[in-house]
Backbone as CSV, one residue per row, in Angstrom:
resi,resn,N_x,N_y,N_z,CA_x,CA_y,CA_z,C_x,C_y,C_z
1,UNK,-24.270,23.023,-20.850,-23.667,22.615,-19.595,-24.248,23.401,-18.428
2,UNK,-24.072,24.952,-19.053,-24.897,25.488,-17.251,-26.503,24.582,-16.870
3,UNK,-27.051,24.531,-18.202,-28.753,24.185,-17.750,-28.290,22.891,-17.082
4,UNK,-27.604,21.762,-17.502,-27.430,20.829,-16.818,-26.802,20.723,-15.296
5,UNK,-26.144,22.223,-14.976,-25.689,22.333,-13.454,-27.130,22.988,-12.760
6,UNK,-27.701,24.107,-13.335,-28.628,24.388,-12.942,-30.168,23.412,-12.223
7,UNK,-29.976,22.306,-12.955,-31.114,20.830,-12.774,-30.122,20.863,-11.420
8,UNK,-29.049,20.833,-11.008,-28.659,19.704,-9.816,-29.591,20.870,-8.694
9,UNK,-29.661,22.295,-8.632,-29.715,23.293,-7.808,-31.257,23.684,-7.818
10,UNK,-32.190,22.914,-8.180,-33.413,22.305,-7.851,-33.576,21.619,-7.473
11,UNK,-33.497,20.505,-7.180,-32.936,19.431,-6.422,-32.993,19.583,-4.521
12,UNK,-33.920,19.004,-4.011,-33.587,19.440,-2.569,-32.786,18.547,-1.812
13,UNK,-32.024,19.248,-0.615,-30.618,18.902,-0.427,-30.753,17.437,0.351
14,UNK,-31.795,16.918,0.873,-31.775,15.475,1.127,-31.944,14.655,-0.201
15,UNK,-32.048,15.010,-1.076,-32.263,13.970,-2.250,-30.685,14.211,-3.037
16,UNK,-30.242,14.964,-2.576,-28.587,15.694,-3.173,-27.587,14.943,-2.695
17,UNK,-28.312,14.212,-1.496,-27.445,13.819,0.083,-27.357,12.215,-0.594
18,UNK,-28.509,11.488,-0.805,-29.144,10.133,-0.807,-28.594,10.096,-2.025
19,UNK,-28.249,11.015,-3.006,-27.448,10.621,-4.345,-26.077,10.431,-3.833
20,UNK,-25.798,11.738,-3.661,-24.048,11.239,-3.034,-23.624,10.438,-2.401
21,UNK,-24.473,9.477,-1.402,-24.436,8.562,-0.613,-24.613,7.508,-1.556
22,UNK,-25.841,7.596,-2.114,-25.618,6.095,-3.414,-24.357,5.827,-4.294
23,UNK,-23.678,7.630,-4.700,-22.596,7.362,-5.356,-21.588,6.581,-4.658
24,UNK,-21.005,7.068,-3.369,-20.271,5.979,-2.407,-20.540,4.923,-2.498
25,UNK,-21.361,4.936,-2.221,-21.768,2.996,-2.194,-21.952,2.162,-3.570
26,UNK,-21.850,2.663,-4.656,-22.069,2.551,-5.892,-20.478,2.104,-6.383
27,UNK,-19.442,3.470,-6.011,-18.199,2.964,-6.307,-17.116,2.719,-5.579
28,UNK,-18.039,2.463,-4.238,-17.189,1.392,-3.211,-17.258,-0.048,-3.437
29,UNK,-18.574,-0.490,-4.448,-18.806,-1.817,-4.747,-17.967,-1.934,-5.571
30,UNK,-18.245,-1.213,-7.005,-17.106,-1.452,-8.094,-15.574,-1.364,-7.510
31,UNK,-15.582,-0.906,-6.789,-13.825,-0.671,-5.927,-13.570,-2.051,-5.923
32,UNK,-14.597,-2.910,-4.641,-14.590,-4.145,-4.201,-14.315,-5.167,-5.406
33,UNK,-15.459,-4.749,-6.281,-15.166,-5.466,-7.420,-14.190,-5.853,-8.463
34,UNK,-13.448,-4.633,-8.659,-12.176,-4.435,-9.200,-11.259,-4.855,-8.798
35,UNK,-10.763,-4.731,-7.291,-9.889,-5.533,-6.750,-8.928,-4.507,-6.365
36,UNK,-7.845,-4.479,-5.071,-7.065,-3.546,-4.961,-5.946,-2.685,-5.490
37,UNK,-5.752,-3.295,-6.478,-4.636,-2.981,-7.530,-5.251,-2.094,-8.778
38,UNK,-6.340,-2.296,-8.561,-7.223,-0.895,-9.046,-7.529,0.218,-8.907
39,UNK,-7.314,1.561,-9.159,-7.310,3.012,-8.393,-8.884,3.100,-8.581
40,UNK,-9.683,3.384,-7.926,-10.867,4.009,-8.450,-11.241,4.855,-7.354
41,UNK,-10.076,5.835,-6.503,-10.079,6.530,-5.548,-10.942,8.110,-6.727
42,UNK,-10.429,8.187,-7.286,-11.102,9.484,-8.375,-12.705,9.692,-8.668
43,UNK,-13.081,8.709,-8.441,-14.466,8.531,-8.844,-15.177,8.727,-7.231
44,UNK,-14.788,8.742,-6.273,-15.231,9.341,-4.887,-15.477,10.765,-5.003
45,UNK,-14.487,11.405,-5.537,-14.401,12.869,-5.819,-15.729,13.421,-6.411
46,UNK,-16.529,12.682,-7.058,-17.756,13.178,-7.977,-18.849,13.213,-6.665
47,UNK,-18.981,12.055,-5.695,-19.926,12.253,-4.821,-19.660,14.072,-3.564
48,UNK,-18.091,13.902,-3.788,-17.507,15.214,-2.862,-17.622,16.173,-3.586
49,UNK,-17.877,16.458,-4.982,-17.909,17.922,-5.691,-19.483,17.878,-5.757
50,UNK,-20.276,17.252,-5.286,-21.415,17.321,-5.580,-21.977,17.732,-4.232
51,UNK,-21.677,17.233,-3.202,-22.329,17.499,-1.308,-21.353,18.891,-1.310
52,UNK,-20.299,19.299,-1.743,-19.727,20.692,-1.499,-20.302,21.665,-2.126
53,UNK,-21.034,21.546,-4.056,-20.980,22.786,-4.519,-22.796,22.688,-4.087
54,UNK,-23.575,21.887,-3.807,-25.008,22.173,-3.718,-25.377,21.871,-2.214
55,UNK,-24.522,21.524,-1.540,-25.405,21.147,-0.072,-24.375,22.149,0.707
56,UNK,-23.611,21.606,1.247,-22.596,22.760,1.995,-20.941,22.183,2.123
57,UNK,-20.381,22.714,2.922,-19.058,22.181,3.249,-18.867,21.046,4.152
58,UNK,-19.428,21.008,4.986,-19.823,20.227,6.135,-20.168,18.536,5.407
59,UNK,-22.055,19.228,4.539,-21.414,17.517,3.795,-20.516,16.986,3.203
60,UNK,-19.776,18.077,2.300,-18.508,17.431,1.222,-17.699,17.135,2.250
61,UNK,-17.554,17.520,3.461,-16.225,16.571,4.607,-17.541,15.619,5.105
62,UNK,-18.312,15.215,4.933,-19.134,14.158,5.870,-18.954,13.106,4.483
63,UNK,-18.955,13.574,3.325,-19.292,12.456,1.961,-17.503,12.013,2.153
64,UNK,-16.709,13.047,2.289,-15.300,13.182,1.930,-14.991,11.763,2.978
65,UNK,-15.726,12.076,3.786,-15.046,10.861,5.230,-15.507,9.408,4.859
66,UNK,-16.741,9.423,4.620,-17.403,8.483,4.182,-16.771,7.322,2.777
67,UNK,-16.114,8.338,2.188,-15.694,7.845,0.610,-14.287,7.154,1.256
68,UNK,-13.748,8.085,2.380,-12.035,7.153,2.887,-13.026,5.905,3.612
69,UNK,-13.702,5.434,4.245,-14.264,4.276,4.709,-14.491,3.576,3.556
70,UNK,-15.149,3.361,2.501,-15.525,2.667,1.548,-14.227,2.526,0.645
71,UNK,-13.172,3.537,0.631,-12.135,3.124,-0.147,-11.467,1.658,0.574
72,UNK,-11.120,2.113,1.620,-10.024,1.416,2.398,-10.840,-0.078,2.537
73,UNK,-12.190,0.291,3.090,-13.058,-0.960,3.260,-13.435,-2.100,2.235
74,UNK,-13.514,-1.427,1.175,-13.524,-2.218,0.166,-11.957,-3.300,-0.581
75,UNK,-11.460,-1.997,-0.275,-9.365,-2.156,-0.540,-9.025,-3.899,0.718
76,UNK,-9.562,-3.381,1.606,-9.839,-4.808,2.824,-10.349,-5.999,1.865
77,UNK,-11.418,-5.510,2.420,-11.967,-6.666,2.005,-12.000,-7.490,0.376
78,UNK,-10.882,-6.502,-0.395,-10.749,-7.081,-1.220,-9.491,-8.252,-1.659
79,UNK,-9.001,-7.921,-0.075,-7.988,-8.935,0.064,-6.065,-8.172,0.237
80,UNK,-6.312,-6.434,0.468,-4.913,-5.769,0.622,-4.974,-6.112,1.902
81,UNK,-3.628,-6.328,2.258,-3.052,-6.088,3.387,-2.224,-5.184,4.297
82,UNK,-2.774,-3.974,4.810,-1.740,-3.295,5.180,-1.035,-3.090,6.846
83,UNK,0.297,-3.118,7.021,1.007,-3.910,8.009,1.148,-2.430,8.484
């Protein structure tokens, strides 16, 4: 397990960035896909433990913000309504 944390911390931090960003968008689709009655708010968390423990704090609140847009956006457009 460490050698496998150690691979992420070679890794330079725009290619760290463009992963975590694919992860968003990866399981903001499946969100969409699933439908709103589906939680898949947990699986955001992997793109935010990843921009916090190797890039900085700043991205894990820039991924963190990003992941509430794609939740909710997807939660929309998947047909919730909230009043």
């Amino acid at each position: 397990m460490v050698t496998w944390i150690k691979q992420f911390e070679t890794w330079s931090k725009p290619f760290l960035m463009a992963l975590c960003l694919g992860i968003v968008a990866a399981v903001g689709y499946v969100d969409f896909l699933t439908g709103y009655e589906t939680f898949c708010f947990v699986f955001y968390l992997l793109a935010v433990f990843l921009a916090v423990w190797f890039i900085s704090s700043f991205s894990g609140g820039l991924i963190s913000a990003l992941s509430v847009v794609a939740w909710i956006s997807s939660n929309i457009a998947a047909g919730e309504r909230y009043s």
